[in-house]
C-alpha positions in Angstrom: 62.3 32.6 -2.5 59.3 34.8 -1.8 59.7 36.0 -5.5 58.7 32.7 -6.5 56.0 31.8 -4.0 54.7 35.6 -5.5 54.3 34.2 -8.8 53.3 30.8 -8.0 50.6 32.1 -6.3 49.8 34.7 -9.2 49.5 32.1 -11.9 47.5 30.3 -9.7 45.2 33.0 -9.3 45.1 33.9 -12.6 44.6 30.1 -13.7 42.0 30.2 -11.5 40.0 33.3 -12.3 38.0 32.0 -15.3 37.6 28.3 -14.1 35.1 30.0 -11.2 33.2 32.2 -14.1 32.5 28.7 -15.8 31.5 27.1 -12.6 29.1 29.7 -13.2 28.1 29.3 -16.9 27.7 25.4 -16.4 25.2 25.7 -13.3 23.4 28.5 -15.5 22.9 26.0 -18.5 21.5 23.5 -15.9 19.2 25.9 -14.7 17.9 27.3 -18.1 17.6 23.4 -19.0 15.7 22.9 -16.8 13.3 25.5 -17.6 13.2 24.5 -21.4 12.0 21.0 -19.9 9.3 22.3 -18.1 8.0 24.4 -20.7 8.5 22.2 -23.8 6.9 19.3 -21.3 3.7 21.9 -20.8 3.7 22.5 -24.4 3.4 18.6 -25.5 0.7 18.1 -23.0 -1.5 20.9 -24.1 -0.9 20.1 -27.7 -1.6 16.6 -26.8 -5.1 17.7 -25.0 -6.1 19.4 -27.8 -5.1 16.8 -30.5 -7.1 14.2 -29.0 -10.1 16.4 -28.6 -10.2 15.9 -25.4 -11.0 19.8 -24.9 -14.8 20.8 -26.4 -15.2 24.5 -24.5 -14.0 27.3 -27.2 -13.1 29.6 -24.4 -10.8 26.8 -23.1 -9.2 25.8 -26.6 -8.8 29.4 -27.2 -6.9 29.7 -24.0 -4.4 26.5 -24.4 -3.9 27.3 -27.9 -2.7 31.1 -26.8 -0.7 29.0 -23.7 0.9 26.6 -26.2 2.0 29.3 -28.1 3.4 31.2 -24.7 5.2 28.3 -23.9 6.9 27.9 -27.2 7.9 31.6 -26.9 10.2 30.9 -23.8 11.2 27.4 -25.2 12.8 29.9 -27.9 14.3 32.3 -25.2 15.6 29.1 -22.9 17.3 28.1 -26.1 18.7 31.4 -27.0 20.1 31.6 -23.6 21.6 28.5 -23.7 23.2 29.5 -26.9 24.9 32.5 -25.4 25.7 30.7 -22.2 28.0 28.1 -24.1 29.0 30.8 -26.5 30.7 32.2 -23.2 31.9 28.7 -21.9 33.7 28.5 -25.1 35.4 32.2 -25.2 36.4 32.0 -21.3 37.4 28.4 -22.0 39.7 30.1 -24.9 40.8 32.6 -22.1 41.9 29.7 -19.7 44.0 28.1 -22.4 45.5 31.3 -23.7 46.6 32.0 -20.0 48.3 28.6 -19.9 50.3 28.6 -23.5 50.9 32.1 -22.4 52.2 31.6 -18.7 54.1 28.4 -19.9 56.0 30.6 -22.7 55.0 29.1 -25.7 53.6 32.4 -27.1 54.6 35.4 -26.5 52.7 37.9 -29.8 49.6 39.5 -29.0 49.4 38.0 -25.5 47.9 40.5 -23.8 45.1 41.5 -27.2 43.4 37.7 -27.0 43.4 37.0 -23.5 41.7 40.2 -23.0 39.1 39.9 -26.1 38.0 36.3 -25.4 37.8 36.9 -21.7 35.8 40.3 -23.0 33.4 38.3 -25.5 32.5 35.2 -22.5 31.8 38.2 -20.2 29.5 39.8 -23.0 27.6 36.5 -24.2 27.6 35.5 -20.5 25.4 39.1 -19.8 23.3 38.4 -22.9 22.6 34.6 -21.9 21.6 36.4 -18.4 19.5 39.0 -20.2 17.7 36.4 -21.9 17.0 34.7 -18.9 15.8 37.6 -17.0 13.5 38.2 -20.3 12.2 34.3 -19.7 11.3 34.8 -16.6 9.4 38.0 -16.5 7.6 36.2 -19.9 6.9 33.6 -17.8 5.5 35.4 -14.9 3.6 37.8 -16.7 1.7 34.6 -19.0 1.5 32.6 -15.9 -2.6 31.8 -15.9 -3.4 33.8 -13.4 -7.2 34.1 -14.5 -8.2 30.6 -16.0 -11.1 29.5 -17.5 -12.3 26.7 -15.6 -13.8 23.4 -17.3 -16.8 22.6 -15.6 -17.0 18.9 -14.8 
């Protein structure tokens, strides 16, 4: 009997293992989401500014011009992280249902060769989705207007 409580409780762990990693990927996509918003939200309303002339200091143009353009750069980096992140949901999603066709004996060639690679590949896109993020971030920080032109009204 402790045989089977043993393996029970091994293919419930290994069932298990993945589902936690994309626990992980899903609150990441909601975080870099939320970052897109922001910055795609802060691009609009610049552009907007500037399209309706409501900005008449060059200094000032020049600078919401150069952070439009800033803000569009990490807009491309949320989305490229994003990309990667569900790259990784799908390949550890893969994993999870190659452990389950595999555990429940319907295939038995190569088991060991794509459980390994897909779980492999989600853990690589998952490190370059963080990567990117990191990259964001440190973009963000380092463009944050520390030193803006005031208008003078």
């Amino acid at each position: 009997m402790d045989a089977s409580i043993d393996a029970i409780t091994n293919n419930i762990q290994l069932a298990l293992a993945p589902v936690f990693l994309l626990t992980a990927v899903a609150t990441l996509i909601n975080a870099i989401s939320g970052r897109l918003a922001r910055s795609v939200d802060r691009m609009r309303e610049i552009r907007q500014a500037i399209d309706k002339g409501l900005v008449k200091d060059a200094v000032l143009l020049r600078h919401m011009n150069k952070e439009a353009n800033e803000a569009k750069i990490r807009g491309r980096l949320c989305t490229a992280a994003i990309f990667f992140d569900v790259l990784s949901g799908v390949f550890i999603s893969l994993t999870v249902l190659e452990l389950f066709f595999f555990q429940a004996g319907a295939v038995r060639s190569l088991q060991t060769t794509y459980v390994i690679w897909t779980f492999v590949l989600g853990l690589i896109f998952f490190m370059t989705s963080l990567s990117i993020v990191l990259t964001e971030v440190v973009y963000a920080y380092r463009s944050a207007g520390w030193n803006n032109p005031k208008l003078d009204l």
